[in-house]
GULUMVEX-957495 format. One line per field, with one value per atom (N, C-alpha, C, O): x, y, z; atom name. Coordinates in Angstrom, 3 decimals. Atoms other than C-alpha are relative to their C-alpha. Layout:
% GULUMVEX-957495
X = [X	...] .
Y = [Y	...] .
Z = [Z	...] .
atome = [CA	...] .
This chain:
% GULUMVEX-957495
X = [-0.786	35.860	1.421	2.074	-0.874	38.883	1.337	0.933	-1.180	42.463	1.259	1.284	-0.999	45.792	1.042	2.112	-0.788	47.159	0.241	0.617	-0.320	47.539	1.294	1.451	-1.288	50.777	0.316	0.304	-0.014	51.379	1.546	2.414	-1.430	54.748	0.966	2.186	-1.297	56.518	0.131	1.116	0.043	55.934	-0.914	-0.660	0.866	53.577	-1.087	-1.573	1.569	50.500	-0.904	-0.716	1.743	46.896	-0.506	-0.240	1.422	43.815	-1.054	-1.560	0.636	41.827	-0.955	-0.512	0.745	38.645	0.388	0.073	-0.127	40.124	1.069	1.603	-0.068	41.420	1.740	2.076	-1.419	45.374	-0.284	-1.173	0.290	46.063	1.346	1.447	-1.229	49.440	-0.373	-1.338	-0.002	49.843	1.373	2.293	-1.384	52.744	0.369	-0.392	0.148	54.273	1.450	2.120	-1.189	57.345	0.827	1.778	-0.675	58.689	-0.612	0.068	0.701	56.088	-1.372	-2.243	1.204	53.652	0.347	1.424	0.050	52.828	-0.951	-0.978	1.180	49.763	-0.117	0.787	0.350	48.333	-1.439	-1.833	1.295	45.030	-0.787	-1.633	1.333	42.948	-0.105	-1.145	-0.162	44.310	0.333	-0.187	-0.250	45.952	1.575	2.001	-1.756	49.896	0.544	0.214	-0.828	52.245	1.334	2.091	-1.385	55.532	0.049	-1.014	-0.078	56.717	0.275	-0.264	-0.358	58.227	0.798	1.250	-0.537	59.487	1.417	1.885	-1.298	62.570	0.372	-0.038	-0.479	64.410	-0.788	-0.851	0.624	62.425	-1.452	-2.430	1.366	59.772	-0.524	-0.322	0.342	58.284	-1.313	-2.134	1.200	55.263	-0.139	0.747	0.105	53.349	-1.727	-2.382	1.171	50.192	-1.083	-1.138	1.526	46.636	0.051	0.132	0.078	46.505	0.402	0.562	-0.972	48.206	-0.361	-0.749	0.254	47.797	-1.103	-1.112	1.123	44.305	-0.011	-0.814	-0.263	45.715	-1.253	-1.543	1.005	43.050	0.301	0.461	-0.530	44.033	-1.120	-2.113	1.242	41.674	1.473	2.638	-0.706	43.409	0.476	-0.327	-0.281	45.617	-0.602	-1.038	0.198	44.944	0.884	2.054	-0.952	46.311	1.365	1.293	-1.292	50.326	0.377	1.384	-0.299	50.329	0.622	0.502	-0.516	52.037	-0.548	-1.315	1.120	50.743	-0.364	0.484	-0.076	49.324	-0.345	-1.241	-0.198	49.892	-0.499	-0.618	0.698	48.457	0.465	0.636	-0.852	49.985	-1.114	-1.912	0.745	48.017	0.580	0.018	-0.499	50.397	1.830	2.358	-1.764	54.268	0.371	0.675	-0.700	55.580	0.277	1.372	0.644	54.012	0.845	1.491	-0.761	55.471	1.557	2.246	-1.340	59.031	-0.199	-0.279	-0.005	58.689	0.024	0.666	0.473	57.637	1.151	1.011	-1.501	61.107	-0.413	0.348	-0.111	59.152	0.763	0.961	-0.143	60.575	-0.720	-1.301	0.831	58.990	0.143	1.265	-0.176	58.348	0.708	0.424	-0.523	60.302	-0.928	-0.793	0.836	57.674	-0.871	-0.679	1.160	54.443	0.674	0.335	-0.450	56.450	1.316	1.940	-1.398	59.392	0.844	1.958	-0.257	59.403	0.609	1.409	-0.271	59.270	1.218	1.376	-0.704	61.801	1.588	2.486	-0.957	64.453	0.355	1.325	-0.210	63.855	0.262	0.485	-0.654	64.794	1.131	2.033	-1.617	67.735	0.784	1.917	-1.142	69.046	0.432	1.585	-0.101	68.315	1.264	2.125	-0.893	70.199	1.175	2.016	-1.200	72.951	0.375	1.366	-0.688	73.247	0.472	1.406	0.202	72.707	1.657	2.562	-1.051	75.513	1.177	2.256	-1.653	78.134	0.786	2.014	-0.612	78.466	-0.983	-2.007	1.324	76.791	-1.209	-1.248	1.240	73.406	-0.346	0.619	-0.060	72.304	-1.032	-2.149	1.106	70.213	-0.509	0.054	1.412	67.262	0.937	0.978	-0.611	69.604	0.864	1.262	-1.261	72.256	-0.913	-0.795	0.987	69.358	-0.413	-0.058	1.063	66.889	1.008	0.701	-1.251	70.294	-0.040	-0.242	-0.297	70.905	-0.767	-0.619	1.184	67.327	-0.343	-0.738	0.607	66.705	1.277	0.826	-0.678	69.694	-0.022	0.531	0.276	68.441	-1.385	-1.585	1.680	64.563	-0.565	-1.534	0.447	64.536	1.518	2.615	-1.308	67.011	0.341	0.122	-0.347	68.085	-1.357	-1.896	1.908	64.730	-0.741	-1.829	1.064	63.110	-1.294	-2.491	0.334	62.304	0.023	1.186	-0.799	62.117	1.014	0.811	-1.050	64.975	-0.391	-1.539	-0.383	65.255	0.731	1.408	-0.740	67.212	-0.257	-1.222	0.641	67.127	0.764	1.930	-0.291	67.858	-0.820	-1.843	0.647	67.264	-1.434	-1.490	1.062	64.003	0.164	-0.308	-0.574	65.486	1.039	0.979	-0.673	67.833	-0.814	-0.382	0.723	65.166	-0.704	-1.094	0.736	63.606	-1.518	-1.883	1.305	59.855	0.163	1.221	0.406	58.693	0.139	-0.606	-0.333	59.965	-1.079	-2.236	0.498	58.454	0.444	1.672	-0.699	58.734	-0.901	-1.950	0.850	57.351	0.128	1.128	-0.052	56.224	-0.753	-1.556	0.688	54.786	-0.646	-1.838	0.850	53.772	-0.547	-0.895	0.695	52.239	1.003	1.966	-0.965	53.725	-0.447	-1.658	0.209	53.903	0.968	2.171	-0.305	54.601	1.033	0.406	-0.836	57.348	-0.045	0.481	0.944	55.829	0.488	-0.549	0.050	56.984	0.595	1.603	-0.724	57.085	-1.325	-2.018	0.780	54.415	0.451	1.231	-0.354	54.161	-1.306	-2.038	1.311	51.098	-0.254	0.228	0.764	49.393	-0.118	-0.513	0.498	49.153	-1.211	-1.129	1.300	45.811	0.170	0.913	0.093	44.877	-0.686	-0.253	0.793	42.323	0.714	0.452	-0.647	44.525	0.697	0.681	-0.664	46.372	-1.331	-2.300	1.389	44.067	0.309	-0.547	-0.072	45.779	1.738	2.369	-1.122	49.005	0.484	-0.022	-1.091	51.691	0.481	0.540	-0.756	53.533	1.240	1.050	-1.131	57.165	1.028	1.109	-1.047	60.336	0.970	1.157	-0.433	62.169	2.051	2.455	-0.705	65.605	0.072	0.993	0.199	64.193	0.326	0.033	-0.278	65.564	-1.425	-2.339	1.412	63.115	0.387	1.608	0.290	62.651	-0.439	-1.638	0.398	63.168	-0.527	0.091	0.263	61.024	0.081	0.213	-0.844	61.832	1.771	2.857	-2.028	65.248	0.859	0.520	-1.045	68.221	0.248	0.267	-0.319	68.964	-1.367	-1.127	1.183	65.104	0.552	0.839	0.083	65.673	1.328	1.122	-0.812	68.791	-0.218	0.312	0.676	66.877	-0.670	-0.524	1.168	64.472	1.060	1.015	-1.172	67.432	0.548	0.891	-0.610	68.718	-1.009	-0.893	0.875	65.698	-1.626	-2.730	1.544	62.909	-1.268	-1.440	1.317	59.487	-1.080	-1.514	0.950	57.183	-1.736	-2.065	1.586	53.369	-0.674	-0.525	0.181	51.812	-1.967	-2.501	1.481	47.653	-0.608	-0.147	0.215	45.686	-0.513	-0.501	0.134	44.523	0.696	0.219	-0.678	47.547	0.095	0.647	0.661	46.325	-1.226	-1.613	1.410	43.145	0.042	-0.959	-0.169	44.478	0.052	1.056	-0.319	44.018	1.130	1.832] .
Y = [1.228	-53.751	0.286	1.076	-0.123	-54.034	0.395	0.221	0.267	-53.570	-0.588	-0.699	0.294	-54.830	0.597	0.390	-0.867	-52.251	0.050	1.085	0.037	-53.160	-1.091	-2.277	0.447	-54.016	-0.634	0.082	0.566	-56.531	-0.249	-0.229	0.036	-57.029	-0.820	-0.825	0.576	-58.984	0.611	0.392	-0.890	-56.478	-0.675	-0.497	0.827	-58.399	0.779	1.071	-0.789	-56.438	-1.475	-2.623	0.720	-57.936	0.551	1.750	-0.397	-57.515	-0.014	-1.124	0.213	-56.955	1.666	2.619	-1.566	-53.847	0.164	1.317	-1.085	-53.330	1.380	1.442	-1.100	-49.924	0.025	-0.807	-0.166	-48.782	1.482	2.199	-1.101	-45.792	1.419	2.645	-0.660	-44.896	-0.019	-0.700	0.193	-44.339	-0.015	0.486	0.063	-44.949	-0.086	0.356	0.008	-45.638	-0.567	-0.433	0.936	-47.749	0.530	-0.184	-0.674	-45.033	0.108	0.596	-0.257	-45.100	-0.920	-1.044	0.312	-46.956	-1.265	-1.589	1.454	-50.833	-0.583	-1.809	0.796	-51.345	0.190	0.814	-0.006	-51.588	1.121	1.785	-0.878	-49.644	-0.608	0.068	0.915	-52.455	0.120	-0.302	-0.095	-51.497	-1.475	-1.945	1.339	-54.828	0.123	0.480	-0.421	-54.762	-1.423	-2.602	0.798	-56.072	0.192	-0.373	-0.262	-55.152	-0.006	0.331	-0.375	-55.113	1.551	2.406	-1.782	-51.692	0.253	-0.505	-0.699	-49.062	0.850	1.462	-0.569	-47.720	-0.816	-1.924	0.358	-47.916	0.776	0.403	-1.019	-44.904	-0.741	-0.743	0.619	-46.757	0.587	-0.049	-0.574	-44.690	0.353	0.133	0.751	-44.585	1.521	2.309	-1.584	-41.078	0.030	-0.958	-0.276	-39.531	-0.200	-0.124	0.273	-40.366	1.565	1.809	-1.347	-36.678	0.996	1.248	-0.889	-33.816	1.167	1.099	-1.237	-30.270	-0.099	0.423	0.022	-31.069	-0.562	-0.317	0.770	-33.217	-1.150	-1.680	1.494	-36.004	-0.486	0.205	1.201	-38.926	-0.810	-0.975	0.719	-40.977	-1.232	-0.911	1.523	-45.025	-0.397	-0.230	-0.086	-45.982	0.223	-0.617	-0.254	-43.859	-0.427	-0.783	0.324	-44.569	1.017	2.224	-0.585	-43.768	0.719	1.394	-0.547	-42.395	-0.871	-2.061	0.585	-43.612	-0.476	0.249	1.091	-46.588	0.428	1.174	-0.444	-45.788	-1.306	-2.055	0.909	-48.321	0.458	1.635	-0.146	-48.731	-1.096	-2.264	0.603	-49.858	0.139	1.072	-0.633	-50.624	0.856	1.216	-1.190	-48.472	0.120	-0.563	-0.485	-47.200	-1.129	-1.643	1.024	-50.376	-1.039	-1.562	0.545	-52.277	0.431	-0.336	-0.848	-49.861	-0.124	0.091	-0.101	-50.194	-1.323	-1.205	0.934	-53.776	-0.590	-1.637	0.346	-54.217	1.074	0.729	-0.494	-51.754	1.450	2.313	-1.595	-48.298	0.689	0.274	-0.551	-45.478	1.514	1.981	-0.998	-42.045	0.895	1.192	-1.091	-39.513	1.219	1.895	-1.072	-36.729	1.591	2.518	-1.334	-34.086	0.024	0.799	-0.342	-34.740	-0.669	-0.199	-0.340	-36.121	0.001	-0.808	-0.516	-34.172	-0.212	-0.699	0.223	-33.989	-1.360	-1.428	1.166	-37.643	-0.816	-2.036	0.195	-37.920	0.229	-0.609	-0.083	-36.402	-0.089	0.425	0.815	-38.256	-1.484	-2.343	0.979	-41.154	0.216	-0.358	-0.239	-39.941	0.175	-0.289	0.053	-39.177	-0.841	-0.868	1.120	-42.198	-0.941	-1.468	0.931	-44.056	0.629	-0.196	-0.439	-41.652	-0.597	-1.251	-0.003	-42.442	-1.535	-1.948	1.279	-46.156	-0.224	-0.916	0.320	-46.120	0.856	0.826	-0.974	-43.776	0.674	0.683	-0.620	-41.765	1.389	1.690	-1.386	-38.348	0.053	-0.720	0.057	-37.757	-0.500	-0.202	0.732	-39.658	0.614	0.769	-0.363	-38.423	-1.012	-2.094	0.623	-39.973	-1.496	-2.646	1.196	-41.956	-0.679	-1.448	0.471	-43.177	-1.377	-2.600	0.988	-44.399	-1.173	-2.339	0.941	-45.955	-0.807	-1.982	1.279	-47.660	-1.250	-2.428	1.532	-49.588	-0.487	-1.251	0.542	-50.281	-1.081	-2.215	1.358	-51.889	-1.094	-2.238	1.185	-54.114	-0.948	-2.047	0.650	-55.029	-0.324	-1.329	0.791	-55.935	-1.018	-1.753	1.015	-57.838	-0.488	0.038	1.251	-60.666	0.448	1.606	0.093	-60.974	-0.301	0.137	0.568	-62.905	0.759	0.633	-0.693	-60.275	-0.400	-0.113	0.375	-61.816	0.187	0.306	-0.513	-61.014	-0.174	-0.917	0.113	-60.689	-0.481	-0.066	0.366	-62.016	-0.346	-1.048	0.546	-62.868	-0.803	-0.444	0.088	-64.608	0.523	0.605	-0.306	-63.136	-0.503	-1.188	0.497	-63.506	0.839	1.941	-0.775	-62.214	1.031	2.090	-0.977	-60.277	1.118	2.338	-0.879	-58.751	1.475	2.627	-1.490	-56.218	0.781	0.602	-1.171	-53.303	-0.107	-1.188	-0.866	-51.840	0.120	0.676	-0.035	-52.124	-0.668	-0.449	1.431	-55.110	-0.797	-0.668	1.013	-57.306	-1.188	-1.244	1.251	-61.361	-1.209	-0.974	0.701	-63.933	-1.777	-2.461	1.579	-67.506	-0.552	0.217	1.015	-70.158	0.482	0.234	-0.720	-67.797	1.054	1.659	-0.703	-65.423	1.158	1.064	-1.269	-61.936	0.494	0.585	-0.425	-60.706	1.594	1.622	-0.708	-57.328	0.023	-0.575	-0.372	-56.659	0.849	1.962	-1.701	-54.520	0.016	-0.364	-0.025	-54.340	-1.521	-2.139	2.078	-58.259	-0.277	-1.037	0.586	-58.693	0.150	0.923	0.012	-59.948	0.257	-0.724	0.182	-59.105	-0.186	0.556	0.780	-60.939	1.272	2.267	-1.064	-58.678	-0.587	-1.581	0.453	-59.011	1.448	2.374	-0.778	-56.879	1.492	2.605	-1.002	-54.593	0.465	1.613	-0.382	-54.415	-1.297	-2.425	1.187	-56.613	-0.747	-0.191	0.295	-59.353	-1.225	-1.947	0.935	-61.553	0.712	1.518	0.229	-61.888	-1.439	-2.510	1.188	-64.203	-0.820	-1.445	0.049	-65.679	-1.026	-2.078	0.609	-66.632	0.257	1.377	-0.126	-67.313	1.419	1.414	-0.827	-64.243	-0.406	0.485	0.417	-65.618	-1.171	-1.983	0.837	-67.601	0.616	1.781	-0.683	-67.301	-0.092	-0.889	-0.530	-65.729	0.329	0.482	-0.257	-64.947	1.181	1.439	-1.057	-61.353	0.690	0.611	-0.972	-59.054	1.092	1.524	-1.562	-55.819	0.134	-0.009	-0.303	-55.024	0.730	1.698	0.055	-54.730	1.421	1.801	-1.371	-51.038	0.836	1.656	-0.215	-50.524	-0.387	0.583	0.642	-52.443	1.539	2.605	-1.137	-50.111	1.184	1.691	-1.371	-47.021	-0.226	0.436	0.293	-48.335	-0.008	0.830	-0.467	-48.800	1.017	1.184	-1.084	-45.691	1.166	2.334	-1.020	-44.154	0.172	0.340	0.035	-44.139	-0.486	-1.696	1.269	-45.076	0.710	1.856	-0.088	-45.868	0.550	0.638	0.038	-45.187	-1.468	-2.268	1.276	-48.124	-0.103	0.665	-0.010	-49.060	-0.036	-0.669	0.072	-48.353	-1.192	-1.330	1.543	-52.018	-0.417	-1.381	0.693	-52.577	0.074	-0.684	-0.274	-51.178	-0.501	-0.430	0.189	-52.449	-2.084	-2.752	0.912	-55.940	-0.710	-0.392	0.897	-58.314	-0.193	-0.878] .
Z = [0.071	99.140	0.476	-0.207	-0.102	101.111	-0.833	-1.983	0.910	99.278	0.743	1.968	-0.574	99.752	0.048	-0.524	-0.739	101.565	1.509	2.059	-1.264	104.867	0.601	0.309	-0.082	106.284	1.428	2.429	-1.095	108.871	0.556	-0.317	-0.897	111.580	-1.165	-1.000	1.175	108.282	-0.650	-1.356	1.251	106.118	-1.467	-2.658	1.237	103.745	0.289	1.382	0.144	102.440	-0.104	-0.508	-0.215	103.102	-0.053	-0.135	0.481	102.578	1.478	1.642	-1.079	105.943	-0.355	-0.997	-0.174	106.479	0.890	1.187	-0.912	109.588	-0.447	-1.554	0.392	109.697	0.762	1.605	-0.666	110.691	0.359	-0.100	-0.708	112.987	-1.115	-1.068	0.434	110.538	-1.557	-1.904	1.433	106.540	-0.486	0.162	0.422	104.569	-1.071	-1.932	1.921	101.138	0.094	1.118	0.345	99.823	-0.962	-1.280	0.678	97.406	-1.363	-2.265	1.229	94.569	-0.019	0.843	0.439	92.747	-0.065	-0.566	-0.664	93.991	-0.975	-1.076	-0.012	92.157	-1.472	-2.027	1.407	88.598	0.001	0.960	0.048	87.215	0.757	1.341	-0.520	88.683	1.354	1.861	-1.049	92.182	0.804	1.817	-0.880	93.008	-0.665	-1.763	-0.712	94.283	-1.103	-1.230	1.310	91.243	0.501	-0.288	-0.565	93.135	2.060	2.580	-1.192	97.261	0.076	0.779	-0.475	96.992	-1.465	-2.323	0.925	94.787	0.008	-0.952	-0.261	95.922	1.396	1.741	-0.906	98.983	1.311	2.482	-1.535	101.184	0.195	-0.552	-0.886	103.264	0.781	1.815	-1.269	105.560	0.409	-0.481	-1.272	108.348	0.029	0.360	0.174	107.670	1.080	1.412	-0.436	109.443	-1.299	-2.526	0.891	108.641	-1.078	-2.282	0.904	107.934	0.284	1.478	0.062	107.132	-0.899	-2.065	1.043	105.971	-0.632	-1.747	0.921	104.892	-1.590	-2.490	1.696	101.611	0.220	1.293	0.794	100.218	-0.998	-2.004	0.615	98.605	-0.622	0.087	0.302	96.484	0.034	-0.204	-0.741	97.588	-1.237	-2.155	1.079	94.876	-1.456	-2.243	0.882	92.390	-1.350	-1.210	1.132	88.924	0.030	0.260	0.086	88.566	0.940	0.725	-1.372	92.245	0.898	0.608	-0.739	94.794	1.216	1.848	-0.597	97.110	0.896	1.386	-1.379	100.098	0.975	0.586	-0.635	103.032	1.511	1.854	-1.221	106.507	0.873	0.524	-1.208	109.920	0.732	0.639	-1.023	112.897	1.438	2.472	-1.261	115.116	-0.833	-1.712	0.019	114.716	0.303	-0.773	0.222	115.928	-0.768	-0.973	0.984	113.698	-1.387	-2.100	1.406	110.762	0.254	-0.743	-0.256	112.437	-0.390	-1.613	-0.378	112.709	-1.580	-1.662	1.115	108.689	-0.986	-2.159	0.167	107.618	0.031	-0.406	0.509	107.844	1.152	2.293	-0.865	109.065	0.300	-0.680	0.627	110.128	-0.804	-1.213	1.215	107.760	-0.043	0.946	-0.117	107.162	0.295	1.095	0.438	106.008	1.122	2.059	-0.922	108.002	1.806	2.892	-1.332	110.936	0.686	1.373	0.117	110.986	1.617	1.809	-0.883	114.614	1.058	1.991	-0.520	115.336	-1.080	-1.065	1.075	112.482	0.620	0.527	-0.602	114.291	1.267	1.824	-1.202	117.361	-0.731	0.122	0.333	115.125	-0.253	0.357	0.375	113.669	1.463	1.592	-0.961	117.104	0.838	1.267	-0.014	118.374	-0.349	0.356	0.950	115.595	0.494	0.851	-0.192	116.438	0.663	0.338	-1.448	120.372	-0.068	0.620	0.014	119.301	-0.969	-0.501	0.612	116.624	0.339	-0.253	-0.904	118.544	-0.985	-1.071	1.436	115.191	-0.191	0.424	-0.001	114.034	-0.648	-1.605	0.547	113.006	-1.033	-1.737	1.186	110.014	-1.148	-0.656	1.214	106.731	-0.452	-0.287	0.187	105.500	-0.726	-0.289	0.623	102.682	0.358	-0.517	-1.011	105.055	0.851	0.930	-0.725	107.205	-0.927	-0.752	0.896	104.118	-0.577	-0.779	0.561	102.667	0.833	0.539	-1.195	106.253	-0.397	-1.352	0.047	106.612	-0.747	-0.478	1.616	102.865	0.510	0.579	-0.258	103.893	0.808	0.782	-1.322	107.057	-0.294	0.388	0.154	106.136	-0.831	-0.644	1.208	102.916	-0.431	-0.244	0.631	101.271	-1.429	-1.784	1.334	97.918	-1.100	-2.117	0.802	97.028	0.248	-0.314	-0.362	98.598	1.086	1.081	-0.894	101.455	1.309	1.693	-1.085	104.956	1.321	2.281	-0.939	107.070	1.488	1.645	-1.431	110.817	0.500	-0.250	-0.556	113.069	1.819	2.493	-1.386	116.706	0.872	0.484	-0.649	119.935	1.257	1.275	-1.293	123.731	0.163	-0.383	-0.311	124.689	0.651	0.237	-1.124	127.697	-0.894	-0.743	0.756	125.410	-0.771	-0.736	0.787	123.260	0.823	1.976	-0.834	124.109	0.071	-0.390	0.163	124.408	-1.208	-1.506	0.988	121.019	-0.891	-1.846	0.505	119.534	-1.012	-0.613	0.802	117.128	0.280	0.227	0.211	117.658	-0.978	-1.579	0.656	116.044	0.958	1.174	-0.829	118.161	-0.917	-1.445	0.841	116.046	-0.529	-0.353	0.858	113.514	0.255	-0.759	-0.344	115.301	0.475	1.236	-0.423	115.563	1.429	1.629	-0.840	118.791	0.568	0.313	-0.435	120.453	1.291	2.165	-1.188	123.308	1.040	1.030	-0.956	126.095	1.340	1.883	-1.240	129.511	0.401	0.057	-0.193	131.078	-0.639	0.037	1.043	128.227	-1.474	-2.030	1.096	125.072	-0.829	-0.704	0.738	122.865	-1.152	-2.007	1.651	119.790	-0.515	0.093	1.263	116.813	-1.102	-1.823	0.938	114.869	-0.753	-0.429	0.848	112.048	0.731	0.431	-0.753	114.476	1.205	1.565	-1.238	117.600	0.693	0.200	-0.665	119.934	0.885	1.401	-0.585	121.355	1.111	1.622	-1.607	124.292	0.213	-0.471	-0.712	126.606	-0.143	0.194	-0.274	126.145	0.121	-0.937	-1.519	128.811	-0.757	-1.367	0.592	127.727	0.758	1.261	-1.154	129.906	-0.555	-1.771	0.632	129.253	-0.273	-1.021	0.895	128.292	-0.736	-0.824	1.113	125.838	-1.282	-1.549	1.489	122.071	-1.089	-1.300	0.652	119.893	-1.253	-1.272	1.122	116.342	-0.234	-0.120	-0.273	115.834	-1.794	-2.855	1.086	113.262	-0.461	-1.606	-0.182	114.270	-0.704	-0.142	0.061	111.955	0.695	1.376	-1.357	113.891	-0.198	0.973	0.679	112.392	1.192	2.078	-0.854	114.064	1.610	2.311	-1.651	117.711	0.189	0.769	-0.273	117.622	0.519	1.508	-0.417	117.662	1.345	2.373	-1.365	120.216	1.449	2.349	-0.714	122.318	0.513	1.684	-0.111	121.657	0.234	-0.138	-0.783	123.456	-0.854	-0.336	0.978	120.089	0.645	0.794	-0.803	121.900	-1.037	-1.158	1.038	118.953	0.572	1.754	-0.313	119.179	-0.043	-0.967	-0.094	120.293	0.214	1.015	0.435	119.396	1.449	2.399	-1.349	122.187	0.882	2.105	-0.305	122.232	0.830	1.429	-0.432	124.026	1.685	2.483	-1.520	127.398	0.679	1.845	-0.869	127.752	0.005	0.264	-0.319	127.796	1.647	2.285	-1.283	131.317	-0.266	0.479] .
atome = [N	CA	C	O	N	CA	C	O	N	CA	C	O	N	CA	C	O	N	CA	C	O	N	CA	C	O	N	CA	C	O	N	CA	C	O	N	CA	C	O	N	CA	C	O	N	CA	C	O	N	CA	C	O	N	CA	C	O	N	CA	C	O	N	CA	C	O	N	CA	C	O	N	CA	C	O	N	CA	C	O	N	CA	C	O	N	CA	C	O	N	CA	C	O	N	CA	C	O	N	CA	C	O	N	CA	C	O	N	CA	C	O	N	CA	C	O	N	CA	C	O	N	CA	C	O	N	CA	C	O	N	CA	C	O	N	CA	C	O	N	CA	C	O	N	CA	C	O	N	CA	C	O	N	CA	C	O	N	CA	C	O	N	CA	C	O	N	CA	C	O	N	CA	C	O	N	CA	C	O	N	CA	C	O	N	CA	C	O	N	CA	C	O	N	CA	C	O	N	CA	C	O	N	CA	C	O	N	CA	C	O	N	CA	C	O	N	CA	C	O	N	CA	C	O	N	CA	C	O	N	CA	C	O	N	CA	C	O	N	CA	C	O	N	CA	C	O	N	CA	C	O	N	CA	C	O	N	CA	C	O	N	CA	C	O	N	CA	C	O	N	CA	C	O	N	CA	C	O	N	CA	C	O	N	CA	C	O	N	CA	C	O	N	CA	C	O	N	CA	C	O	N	CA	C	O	N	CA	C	O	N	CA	C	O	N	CA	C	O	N	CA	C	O	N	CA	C	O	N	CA	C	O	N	CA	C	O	N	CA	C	O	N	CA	C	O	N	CA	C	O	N	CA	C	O	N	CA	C	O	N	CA	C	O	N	CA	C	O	N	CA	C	O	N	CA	C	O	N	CA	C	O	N	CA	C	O	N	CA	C	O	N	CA	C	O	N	CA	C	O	N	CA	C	O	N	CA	C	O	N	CA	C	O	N	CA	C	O	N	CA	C	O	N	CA	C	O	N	CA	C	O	N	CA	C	O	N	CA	C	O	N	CA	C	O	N	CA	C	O	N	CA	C	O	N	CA	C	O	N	CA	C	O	N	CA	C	O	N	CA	C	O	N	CA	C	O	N	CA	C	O	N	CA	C	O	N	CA	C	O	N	CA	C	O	N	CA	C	O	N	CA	C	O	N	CA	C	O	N	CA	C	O	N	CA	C	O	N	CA	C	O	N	CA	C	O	N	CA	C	O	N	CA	C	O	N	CA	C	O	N	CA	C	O	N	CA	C	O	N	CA	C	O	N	CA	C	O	N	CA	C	O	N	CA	C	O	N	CA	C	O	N	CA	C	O	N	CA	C	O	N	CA	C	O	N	CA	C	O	N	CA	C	O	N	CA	C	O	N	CA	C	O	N	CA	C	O	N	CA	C	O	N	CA	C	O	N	CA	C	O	N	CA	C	O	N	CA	C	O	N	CA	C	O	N	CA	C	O	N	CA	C	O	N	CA	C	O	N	CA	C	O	N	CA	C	O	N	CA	C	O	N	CA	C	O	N	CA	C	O	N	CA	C	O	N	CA	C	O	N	CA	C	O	N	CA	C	O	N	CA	C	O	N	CA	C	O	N	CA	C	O	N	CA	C	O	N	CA	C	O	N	CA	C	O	N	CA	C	O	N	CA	C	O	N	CA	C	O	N	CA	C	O	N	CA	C	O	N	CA	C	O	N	CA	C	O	N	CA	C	O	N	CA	C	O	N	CA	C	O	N	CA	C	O	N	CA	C	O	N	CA	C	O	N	CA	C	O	N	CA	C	O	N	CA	C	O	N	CA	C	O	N	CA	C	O	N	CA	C	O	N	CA	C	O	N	CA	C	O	N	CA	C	O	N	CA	C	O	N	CA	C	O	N	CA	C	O	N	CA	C	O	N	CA	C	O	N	CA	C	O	N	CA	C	O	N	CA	C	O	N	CA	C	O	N	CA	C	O	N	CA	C	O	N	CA	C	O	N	CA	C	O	N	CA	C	O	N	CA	C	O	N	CA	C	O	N	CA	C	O	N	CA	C	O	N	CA	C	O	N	CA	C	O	N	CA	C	O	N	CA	C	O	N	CA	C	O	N	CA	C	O	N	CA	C	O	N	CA	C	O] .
């Protein structure tokens, strides 16, 4: 039976069997014994980890463990406030941080410097999520938008539908048109500043 651990371009958990290519966690424990999500997050560190690592096994929220969450790619996880992991992907960790650097014209940033912006930039007061609009032409490769509900990807001179399993059409939108952005601005920043997320392979085999 599915759970509701899967995390879509707003950052709202659902309930879908399809499967994500990323894992993640919100800083603790989301869920009750019964395995159904009583909180959005537990701290402020959000972050977008490998399926697997070091040979660890996880039984899916276990009792008093910490949640485990599922993206269907890195953009997706940027796009919803994660960022990557320190531990299992250390490497792609400090291709964010330097990023953020080149992007904010300041020196390298630590994890809590980062996860501070971030929580300020993804969710409201109500705990709701943040957006803002911008030109289309304006964002980068990897973008999150949202058109009449529907989250869409930023790719090239495409835009692609986000479904729970993979991306599943094209587009077609004037490109300085104002858009409804999901990607937080702290995120587009990085992307900017050179970050190129992992993106589902769905997104190639599109006409």
């Amino acid at each position: 039976m599915p759970l509701q651990n899967r995390v879509n371009p707003h950052g709202a958990l659902i309930v879908t069997p399809a499967r994500g290519t990323f894992m993640g966690n919100r800083g603790g424990v989301l869920h009750n014994d019964n395995r159904e999500i009583v909180r959005q997050y537990a701290s402020r560190r959000w972050i977008a980890c490998l399926l697997e690592f070091k040979g660890r096994h996880r039984t899916v929220m276990s009792p008093n463990r910490y949640t485990e969450l599922f993206f269907l790619d890195e953009a997706a996880a940027l796009a919803s406030g994660h960022r990557p992991c320190a531990e299992c992907r250390r490497e792609r960790f400090n291709a964010f941080r330097e990023a953020w650097s080149r992007a904010a014209g300041r020196g390298v940033p630590n994890a809590d410097e980062m996860d501070e912006e971030l929580h300020r930039a993804r969710i409201d007061a109500r705990k709701q999520k943040l957006t803002y609009r911008a030109r289309l032409n304006s964002l980068p490769d990897g973008c999150f938008i949202e058109i009449g509900g529907v989250s869409c990807l930023a790719l090239g001179d495409a835009l692609l539908e986000w479904a729970p399993e993979g991306y599943v059409k094209k587009i077609a939108m004037p490109r300085d048109e104002m858009v409804t952005v999901l990607t937080p601005e702290p995120m587009v920043r990085c992307l900017r500043g050179g970050y190129e997320p992992e993106i589902h392979s769905s997104a190639r085999l599109l006409p």
